[in-house]
C-alpha positions as CSV (number, residue, x, y, z in Angstrom):
1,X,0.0,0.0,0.0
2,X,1.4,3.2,-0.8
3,X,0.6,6.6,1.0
4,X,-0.2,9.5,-1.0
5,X,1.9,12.9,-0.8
6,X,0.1,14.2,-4.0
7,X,-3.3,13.9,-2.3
8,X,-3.6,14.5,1.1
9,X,-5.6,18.0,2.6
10,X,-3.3,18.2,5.2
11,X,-1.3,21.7,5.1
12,X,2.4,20.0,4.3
13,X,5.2,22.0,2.2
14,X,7.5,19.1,1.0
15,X,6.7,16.2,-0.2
16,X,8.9,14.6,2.1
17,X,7.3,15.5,5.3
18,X,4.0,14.1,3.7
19,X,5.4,11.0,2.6
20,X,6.1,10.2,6.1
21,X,2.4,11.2,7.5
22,X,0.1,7.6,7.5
23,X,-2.3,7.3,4.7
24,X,-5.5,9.1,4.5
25,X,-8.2,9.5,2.0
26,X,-8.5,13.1,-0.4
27,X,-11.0,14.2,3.1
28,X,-8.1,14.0,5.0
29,X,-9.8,12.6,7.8
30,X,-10.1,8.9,7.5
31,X,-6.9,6.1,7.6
32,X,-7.6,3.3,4.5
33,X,-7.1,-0.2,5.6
34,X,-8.0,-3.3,4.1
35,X,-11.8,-3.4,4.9
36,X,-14.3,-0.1,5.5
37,X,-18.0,0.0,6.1
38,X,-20.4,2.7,5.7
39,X,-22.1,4.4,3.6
40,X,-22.3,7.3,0.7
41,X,-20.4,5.4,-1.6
42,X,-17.1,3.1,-1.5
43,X,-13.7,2.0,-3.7
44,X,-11.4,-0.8,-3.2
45,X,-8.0,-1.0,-5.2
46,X,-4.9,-2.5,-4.2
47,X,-3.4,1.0,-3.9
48,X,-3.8,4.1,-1.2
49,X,-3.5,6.3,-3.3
50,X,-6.2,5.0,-6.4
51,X,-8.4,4.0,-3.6
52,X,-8.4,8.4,-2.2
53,X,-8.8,9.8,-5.6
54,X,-11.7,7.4,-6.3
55,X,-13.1,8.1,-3.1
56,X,-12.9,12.3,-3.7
57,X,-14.8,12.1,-6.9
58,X,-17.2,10.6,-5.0
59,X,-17.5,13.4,-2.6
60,X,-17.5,15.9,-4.8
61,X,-20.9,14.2,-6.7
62,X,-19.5,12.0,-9.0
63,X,-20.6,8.7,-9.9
64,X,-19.3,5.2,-9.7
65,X,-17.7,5.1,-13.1
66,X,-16.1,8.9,-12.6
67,X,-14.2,7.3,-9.5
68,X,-13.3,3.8,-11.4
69,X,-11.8,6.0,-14.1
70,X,-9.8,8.4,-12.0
71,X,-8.7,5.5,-9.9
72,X,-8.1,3.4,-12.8
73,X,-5.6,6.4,-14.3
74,X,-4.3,6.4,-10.8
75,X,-3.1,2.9,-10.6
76,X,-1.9,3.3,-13.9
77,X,1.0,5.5,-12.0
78,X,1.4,4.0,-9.0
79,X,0.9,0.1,-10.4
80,X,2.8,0.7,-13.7
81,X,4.0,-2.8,-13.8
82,X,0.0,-4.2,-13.8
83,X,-2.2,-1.6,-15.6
84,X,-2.0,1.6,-17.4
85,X,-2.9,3.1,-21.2
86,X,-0.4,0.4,-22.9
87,X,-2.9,-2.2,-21.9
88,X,-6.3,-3.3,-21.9
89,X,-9.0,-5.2,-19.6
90,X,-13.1,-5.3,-19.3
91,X,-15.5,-3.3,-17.3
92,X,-18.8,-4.8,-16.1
93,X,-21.2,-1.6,-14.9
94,X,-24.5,-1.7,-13.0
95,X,-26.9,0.6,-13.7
96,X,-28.9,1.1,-10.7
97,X,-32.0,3.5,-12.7
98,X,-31.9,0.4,-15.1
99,X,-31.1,-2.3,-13.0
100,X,-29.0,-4.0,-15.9
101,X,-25.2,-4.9,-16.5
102,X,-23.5,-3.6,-19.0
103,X,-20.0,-4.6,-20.3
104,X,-17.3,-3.1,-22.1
105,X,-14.0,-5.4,-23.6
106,X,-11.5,-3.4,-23.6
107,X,-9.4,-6.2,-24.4
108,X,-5.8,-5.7,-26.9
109,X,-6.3,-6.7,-30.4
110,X,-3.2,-8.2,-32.7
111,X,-2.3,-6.6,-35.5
112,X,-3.9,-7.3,-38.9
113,X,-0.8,-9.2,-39.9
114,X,-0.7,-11.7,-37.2
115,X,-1.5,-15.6,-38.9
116,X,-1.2,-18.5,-36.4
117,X,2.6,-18.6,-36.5
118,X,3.1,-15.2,-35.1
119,X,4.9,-17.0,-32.4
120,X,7.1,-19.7,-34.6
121,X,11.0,-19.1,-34.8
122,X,11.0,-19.2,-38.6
123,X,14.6,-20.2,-38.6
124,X,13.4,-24.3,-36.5
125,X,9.4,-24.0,-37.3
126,X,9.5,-24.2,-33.2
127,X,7.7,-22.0,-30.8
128,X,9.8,-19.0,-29.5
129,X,10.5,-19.3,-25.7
130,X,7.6,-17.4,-23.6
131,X,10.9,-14.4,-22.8
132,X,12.0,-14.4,-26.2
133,X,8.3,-13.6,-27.2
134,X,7.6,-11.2,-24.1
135,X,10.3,-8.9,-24.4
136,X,9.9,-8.2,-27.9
137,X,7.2,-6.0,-30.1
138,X,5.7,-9.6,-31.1
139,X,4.0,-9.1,-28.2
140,X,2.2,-5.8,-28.4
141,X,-1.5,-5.9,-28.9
142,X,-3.5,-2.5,-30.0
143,X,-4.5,-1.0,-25.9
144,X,-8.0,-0.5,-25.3
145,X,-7.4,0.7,-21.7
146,X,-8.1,4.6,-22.2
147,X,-11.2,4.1,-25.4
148,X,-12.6,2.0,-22.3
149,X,-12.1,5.1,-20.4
150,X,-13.8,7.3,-22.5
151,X,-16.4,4.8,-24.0
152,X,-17.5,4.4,-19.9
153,X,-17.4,8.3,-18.7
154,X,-19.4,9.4,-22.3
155,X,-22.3,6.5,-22.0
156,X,-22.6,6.5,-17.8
157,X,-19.9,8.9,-16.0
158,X,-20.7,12.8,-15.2
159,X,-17.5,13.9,-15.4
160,X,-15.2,14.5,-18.7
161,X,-12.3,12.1,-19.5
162,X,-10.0,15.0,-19.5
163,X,-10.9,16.0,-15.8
164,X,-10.8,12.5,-14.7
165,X,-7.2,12.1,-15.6
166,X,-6.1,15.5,-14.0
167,X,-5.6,13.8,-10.0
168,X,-3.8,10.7,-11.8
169,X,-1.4,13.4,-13.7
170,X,-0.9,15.6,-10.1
171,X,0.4,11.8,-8.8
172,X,2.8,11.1,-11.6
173,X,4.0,14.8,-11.2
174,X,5.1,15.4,-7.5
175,X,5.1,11.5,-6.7
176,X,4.7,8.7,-4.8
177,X,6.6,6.5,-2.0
178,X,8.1,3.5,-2.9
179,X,7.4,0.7,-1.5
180,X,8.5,-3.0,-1.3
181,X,6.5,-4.0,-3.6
182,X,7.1,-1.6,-6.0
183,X,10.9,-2.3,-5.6
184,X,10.6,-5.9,-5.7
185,X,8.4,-6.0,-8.8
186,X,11.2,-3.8,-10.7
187,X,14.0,-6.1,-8.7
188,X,11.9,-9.8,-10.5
189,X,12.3,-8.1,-14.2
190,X,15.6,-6.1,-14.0
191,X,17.3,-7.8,-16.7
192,X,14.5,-7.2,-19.0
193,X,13.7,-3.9,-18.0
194,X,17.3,-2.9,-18.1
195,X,17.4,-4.0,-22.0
196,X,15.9,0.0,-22.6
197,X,16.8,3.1,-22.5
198,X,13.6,4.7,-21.8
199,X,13.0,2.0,-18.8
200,X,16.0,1.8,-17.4
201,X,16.2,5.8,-17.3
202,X,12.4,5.8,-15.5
203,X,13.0,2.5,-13.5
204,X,16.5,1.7,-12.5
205,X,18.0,5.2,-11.8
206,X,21.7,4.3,-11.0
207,X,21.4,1.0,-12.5
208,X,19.2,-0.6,-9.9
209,X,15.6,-0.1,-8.6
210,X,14.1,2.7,-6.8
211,X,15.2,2.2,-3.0
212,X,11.8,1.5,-0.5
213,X,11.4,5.3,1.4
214,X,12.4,7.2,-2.0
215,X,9.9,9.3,-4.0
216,X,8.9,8.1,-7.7
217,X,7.7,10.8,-10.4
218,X,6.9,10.2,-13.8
219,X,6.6,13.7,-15.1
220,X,6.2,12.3,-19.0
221,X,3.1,10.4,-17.8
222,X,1.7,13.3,-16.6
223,X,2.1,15.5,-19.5
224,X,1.1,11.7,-21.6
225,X,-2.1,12.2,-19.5
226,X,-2.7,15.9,-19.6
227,X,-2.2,15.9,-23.4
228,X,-4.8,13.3,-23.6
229,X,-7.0,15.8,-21.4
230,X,-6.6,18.7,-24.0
231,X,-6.9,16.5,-27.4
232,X,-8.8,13.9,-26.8
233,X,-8.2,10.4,-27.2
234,X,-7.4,10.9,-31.0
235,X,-3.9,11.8,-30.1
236,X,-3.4,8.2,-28.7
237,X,-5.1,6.2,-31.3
238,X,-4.5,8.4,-34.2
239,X,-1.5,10.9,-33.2
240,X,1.7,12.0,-31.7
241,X,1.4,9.3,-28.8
242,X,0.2,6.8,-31.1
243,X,2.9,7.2,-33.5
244,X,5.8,6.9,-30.4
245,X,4.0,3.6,-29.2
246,X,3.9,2.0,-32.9
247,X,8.0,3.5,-33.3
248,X,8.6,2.0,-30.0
249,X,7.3,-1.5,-31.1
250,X,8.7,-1.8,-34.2
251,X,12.1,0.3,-33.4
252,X,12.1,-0.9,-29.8
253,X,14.0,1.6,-27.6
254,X,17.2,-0.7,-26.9
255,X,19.9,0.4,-24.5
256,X,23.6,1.5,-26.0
257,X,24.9,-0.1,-22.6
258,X,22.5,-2.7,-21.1
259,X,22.3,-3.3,-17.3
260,X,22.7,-6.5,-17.1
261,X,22.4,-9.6,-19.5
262,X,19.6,-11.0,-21.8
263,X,19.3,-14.4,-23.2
264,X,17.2,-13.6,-26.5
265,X,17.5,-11.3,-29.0
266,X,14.7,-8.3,-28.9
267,X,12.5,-8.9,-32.0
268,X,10.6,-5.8,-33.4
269,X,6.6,-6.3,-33.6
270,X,4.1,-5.4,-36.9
271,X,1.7,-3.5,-34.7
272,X,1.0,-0.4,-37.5
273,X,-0.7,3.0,-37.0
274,X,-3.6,1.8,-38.7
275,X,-3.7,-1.2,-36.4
276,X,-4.0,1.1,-33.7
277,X,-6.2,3.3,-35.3
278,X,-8.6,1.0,-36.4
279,X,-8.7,-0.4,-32.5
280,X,-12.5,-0.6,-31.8
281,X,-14.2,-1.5,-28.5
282,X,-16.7,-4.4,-28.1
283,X,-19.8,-4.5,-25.9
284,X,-21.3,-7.8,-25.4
285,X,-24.4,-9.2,-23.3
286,X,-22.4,-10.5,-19.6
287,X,-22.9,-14.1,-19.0
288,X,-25.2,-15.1,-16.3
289,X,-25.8,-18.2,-14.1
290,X,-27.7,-18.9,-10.8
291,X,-26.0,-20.4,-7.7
292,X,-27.8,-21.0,-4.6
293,X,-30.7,-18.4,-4.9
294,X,-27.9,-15.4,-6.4
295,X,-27.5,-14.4,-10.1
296,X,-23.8,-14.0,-10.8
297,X,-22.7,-12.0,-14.4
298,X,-19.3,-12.1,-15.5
299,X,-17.7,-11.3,-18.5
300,X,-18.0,-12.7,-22.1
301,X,-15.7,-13.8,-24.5
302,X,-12.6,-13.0,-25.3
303,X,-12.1,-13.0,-21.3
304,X,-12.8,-17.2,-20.5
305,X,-13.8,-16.1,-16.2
306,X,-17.1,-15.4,-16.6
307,X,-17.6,-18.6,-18.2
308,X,-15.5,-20.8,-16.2
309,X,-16.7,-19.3,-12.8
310,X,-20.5,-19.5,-13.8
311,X,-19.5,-23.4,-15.1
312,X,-17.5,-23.9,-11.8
313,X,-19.9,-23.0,-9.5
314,X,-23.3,-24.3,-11.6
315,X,-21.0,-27.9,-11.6
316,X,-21.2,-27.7,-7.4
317,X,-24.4,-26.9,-6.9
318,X,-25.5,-29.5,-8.8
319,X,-23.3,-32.1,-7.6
320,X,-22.4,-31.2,-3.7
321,X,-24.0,-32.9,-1.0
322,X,-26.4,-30.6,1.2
323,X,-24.9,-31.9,4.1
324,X,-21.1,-31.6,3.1
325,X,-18.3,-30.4,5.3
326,X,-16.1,-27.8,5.0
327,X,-13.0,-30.5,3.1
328,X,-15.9,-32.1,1.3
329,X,-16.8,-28.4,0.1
330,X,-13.0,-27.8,-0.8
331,X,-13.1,-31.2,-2.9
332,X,-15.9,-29.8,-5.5
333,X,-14.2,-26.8,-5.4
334,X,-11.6,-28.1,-6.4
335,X,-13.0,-30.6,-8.6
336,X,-15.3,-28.3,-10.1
337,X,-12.3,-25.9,-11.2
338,X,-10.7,-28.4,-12.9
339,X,-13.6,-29.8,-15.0
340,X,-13.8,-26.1,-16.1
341,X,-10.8,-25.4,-17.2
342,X,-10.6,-28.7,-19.0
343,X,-13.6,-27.4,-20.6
344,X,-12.3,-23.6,-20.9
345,X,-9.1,-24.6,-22.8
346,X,-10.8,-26.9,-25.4
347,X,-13.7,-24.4,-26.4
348,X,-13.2,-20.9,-24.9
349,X,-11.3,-18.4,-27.3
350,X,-12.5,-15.0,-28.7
351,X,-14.7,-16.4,-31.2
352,X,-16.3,-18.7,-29.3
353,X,-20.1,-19.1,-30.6
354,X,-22.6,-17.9,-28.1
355,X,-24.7,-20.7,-28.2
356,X,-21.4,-23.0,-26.9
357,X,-20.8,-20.7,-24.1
358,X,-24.8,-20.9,-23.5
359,X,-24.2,-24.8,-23.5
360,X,-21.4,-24.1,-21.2
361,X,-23.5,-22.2,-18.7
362,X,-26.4,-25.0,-18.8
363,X,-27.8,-26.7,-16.4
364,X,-27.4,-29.5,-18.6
365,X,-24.0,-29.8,-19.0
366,X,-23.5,-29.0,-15.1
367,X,-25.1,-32.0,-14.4
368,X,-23.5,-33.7,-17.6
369,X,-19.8,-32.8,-15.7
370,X,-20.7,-32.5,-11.7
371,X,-21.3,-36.8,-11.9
372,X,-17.7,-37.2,-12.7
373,X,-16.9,-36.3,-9.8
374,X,-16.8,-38.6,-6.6
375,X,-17.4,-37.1,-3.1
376,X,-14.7,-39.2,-1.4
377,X,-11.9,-39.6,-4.4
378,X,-10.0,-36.9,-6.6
379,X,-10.1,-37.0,-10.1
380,X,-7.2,-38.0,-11.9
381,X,-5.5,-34.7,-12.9
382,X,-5.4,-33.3,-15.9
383,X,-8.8,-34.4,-16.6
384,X,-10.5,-34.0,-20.1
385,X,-13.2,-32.0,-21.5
386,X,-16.6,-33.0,-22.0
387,X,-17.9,-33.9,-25.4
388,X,-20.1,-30.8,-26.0
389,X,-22.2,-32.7,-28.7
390,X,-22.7,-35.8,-26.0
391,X,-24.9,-36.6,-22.9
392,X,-24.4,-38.4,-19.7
393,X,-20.4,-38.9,-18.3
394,X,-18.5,-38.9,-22.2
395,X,-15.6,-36.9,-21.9
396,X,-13.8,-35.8,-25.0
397,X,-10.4,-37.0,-26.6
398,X,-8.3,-33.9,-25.5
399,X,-7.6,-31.4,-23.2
400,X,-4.6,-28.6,-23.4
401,X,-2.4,-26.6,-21.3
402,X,-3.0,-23.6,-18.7
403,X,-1.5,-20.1,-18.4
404,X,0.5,-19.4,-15.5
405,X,0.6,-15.3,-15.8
406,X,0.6,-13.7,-12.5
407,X,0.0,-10.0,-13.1
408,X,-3.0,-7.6,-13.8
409,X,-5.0,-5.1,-11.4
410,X,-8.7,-4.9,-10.4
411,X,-11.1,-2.0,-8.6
412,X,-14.4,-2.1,-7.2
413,X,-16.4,0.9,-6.9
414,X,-19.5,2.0,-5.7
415,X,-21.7,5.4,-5.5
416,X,-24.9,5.9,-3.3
417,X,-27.5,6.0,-6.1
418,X,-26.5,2.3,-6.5
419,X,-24.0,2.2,-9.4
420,X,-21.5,-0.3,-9.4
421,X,-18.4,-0.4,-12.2
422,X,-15.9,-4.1,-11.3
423,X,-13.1,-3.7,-13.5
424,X,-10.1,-5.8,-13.8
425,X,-7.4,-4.3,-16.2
426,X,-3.6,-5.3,-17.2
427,X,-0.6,-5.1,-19.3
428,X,0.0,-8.9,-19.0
429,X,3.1,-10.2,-17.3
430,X,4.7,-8.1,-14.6
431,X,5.8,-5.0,-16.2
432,X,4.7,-5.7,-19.6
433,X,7.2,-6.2,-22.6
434,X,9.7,-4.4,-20.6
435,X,9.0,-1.1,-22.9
436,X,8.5,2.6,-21.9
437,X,7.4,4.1,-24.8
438,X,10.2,7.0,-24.7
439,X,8.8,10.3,-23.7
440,X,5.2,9.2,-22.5
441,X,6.0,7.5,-19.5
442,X,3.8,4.7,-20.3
443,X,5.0,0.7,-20.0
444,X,3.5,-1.3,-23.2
445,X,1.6,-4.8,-23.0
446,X,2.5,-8.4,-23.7
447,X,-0.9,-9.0,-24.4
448,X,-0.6,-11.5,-27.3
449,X,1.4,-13.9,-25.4
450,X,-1.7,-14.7,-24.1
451,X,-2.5,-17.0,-27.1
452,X,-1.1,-20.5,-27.8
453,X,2.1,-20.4,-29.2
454,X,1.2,-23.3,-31.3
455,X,-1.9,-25.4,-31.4
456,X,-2.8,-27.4,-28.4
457,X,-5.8,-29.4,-29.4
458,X,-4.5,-32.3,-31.4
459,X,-6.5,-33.3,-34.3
460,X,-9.4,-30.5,-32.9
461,X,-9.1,-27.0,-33.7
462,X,-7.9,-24.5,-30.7
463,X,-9.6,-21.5,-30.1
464,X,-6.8,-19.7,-28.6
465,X,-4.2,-19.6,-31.7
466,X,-3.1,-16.3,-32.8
467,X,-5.1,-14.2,-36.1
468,X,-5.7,-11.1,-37.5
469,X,-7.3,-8.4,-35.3
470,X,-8.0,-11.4,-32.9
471,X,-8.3,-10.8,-28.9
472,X,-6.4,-13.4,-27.0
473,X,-8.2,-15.3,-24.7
474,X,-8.3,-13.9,-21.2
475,X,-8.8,-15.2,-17.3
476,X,-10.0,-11.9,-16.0
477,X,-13.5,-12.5,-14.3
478,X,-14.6,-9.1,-13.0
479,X,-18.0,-10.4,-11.3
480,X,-21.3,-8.8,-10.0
481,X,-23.6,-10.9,-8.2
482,X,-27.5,-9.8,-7.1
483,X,-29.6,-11.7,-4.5
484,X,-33.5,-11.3,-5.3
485,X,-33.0,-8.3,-8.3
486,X,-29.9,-6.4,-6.0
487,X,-26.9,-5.8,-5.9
488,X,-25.0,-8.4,-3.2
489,X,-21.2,-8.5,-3.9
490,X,-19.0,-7.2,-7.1
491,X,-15.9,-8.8,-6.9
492,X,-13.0,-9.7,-9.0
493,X,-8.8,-10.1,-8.6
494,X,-5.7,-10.3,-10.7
495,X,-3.5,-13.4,-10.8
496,X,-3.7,-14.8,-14.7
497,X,-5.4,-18.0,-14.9
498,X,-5.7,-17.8,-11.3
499,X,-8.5,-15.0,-11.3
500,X,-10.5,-17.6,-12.1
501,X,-10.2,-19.8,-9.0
502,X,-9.6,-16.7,-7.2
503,X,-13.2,-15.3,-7.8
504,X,-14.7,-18.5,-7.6
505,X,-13.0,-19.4,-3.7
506,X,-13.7,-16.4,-2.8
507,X,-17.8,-17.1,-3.4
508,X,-17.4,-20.3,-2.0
509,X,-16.0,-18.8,1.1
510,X,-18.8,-16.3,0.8
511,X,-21.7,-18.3,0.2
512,X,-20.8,-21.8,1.0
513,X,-18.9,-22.1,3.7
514,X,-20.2,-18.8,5.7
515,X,-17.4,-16.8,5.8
516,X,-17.9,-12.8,6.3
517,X,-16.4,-10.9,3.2
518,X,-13.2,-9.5,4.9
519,X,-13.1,-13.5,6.2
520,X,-13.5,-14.5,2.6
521,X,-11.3,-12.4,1.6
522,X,-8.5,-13.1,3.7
523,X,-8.5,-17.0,3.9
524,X,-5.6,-18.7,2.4
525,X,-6.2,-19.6,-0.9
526,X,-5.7,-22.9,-3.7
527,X,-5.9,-22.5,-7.2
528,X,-6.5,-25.9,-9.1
529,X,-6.3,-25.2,-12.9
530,X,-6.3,-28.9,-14.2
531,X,-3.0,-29.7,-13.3
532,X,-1.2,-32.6,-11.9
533,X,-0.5,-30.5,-8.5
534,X,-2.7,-27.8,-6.4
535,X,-1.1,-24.4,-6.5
536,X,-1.7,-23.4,-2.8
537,X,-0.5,-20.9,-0.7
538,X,1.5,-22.4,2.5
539,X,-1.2,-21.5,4.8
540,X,-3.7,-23.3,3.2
541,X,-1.7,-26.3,2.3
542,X,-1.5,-26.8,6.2
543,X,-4.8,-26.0,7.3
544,X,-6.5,-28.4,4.9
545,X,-3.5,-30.4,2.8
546,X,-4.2,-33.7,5.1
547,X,-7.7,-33.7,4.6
548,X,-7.7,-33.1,0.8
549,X,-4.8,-35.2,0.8
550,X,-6.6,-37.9,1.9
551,X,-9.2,-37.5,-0.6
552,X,-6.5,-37.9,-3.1
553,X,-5.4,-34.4,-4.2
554,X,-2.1,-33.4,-4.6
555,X,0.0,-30.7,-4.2
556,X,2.8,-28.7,-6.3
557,X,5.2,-26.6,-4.8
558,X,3.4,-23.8,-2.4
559,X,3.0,-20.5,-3.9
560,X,3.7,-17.3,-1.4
561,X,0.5,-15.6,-2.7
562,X,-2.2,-15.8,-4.8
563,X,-4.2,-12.6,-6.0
564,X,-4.9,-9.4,-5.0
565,X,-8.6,-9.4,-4.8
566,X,-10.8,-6.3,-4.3
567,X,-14.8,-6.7,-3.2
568,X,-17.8,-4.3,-2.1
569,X,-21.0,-6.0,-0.4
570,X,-23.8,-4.2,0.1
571,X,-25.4,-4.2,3.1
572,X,-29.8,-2.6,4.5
573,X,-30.1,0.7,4.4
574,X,-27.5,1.6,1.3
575,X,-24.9,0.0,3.3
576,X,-21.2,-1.3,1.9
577,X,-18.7,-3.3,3.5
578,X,-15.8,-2.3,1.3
579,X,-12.8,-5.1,1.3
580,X,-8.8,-5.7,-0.1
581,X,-6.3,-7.3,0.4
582,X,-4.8,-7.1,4.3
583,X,-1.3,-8.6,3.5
584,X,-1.3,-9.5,-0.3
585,X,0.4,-7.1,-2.8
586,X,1.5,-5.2,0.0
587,X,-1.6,-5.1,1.1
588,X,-4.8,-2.9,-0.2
589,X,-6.6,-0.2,0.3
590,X,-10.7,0.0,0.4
591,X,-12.7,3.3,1.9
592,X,-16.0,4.8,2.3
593,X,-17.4,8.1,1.8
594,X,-19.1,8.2,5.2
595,X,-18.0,5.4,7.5
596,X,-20.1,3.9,10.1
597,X,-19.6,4.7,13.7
């Protein structure tokens, strides 16, 4: 959590003295922690300072989406490495007038040139290393991250795009305090990062990362921001800052002197102004299913987490015991995940037809997959998809491999007329391709290593492989959920393919095994993608490893953390119990407008 010296009301002349006060909210009045109740309105984010500005547009009569914006353009400062304009994600809105969900994919697009062997080594016909392919412009999709922006503020916001970016450009300006995560995350990707001039200039001053206690401005994101506010988002997808991110993808900015060494050669991308120019936004119907009395919406395709959670959770309800135990309800959570990702990697890519995902999200094929499972033995691992044209137990002939990316940032937000915005964005991996685009302060995306490499289906066809102005498939599962027509919980978390189960332990906490939401929140977490092992954090491995041990699951090597979820419930009365992480991440940062005494 990081505190916020470009924000705080509190009469301070340096930036030094307020980098050393605690953390308080743009009121000045009232410390952020991991969980706040009240009411008036309320923001999570993983970050102090997103989570303030969100919660000051709130106070000064903005809406939900005004707040997710300015916090969104926030954390694209002060979490660089996860989120920002180089990027893309998908924001699920409720419209409490309406009372109807709305989405927008803001998902990355390849470039029109991109064929199925964007990622083959032409020189061995083999498929480049997952490095070799980052940290390169291969990588680069089109951003949709700021026309999601100002697609969201024109059809539901109050506020211009231009004014909403103005508190995120006053952080990048004066600055923000560095903190271990911060350090760490530029420590994990050094040798990548110091490949670039422009990166290594912003991110390793000295040759090494920003020291923990130290102040870090980005004055050429602010003016990248504040142009934005004067021109419009033209000069991005059409203009001067358009025409540095395609020259920095196809020239990419390498270092005269390196720090430090690199095993691959940096490969220059196709991405073209017209590419980028041509980027349009999509706005599909959410998907829906019911669990247990609640209607849950997630995202559509290209993004595969509003499918898999909805499958996941229809597959337990249909298949756990009424009177299971708590390691009998971690078995078909477990069990559950990995039936859907079976079934997620062999049909879920961007052009999935509707009527599959519908088939998906049955009832039907809930029941069709919840009878493999047996309450007192665990599946075989990897197990296989079903056969979407079969009934009864028939699995299919082949299943395919899972995603391990780790990065990605999510918000929740809330106003007091009842508007919700969940929004998960990224840039991919942890710091991206490694790329500041030089002058504009701005890291770029890996986005298209999100595709298959090569195909992954056998004889079948994958949906996943890389094509012209395709979206890569994505995990990100930004979730609202309403109990009897209302809103109950909005939810979601990055992690890569581990959103998924993130989102989805997270409701089983909630719902099944009776947990509060900060509870929920905070209890260790597993993550079983279809894989021979269990990805688990160490404190649940000990807690409930015997049990599920016993049952037959087993477990790969512990993992120190897994997500960095952000939540709002809503409580009588207009009511919110806003929730983030306590230790994750560094920890996060949720806050009310008027919190309860």
């Amino acid at each position: 959590m990081r505190f916020l010296p470009a924000l705080t009301a509190l009469s301070l002349t340096t930036l030094g003295v307020v980098a050393a006060s605690p953390p308080a909210t743009a009121g000045g009045n009232t410390a952020l922690g991991p969980t706040a109740t009240g009411y008036g309105g309320a923001v999570a984010t993983v970050d102090a300072n997103a989570t303030a500005v969100g919660l000051d547009v709130l106070r000064r009569g903005g809406n939900a989406v005004d707040a997710a914006i300015a916090a969104a353009a926030t954390l694209g400062v002060t979490e660089p490495f996860s989120a920002g304009i180089g990027g893309g994600g998908f924001f699920v809105y409720y419209d409490a007038k309406r009372r109807a969900i709305s989405t927008i994919d803001g998902r990355e697009t390849a470039p029109a040139s991109a064929t199925e062997r964007l990622f083959i080594d032409p020189a061995d016909g083999l498929p480049y290393d997952f490095n070799e392919a980052r940290v390169s412009g291969l990588s680069v999709g089109a951003p949709g991250t700021l026309a999601t922006w100002e697609s969201a503020a024109r059809k539901w916001g109050t506020r211009s795009l231009g004014s909403l970016l103005q508190p995120a450009a006053r952080v990048a300006e004066q600055g923000f305090v560095v903190d271990a995560t911060f350090n760490q995350q530029i420590a994990a990707i050094a040798p990548a990062f110091g490949q670039f001039s422009s990166t290594s200039e912003l991110y390793l001053p000295g040759g090494a990362p920003p020291a923990v206690g130290t102040i870090q401005r980005n004055p050429d994101l602010a003016a990248t921001y504040r142009l934005i506010a004067r021109k419009g988002t033209d000069v991005f997808y059409r203009g001067a800052i358009g025409a540095d991110l395609i020259e920095t993808v196809q020239n990419p900015p390498i270092a005269d002197d390196p720090i430090g060494e690199w095993a691959y050669p940096i490969r220059p991308g196709a991405l073209t102004r017209a590419d980028l120019a041509g980027y349009r936004l999509r706005y599909p119907d959410p998907v829906r299913s019911d669990y247990r009395g609640l209607t849950v919406y997630g995202m559509n395709t290209p993004s595969s987490g509003g499918t898999a959670v909805g499958e996941a959770l229809n597959i337990i309800e249909k298949g756990l015991p009424t009177s299971a135990g708590t390691t009998e309800k971690l078995h078909y959570y477990l069990e559950a995940s990995a039936l859907a990702f079976a079934d997620r990697n062999r049909y879920v890519g961007a052009d999935t037809p509707q009527r599959t995902i519908k088939r998906l999200l049955s009832d039907r094929w809930a029941k069709q997959r919840a009878c493999q499972i047996d309450p007192g033995k665990a599946l075989t691992k990897p197990v296989q998809p079903g056969d979407i044209n079969a009934t009864g137990c028939t699995p299919a002939a082949v299943g395919g491999p899972t995603e391990q990316g780790q990065s990605t940032t999510n918000l929740t937000v809330a106003d007091k007329w009842g508007n919700i915005v969940e929004y998960t964005f990224t840039i991919e991996a942890t710091g991206g391709n490694a790329m500041v685009v030089p002058g504009r302060g701005f890291v770029l995306n890996n986005e298209l290593t999100d595709f298959n490499f090569a195909p992954t289906q056998g004889d079948a066809p994958d949906p996943n492989l890389p094509g012209p102005n395709k979206r890569p498939r994505s995990s990100m599962s930004p979730t609202i959920v309403l109990k009897d027509g209302k809103p109950f919980l909005a939810l979601g978390s990055p992690g890569g393919a581990t959103i998924i189960t993130t989102v989805l332990q997270m409701l089983v906490n909630r719902v099944d095994l009776g947990m509060t939401l900060p509870e929920a929140m905070a209890a260790p977490r597993a993550s079983q993608r279809n894989t021979a092992g269990i990805q688990a954090e160490p404190a649940f491995r000990a807690q409930y490893g015997p049990a599920l041990t016993a049952l037959g699951h087993t477990f790969g090597p512990d993992v120190a953390e897994l997500g960095a979820a952000t939540a709002i419930e809503f409580t009588r009365g207009g009511g919110f119990i806003a929730s983030s992480e306590p230790v994750r991440r560094g920890g996060g940062a949720a806050g009310v407008v008027r919190p309860a005494r």
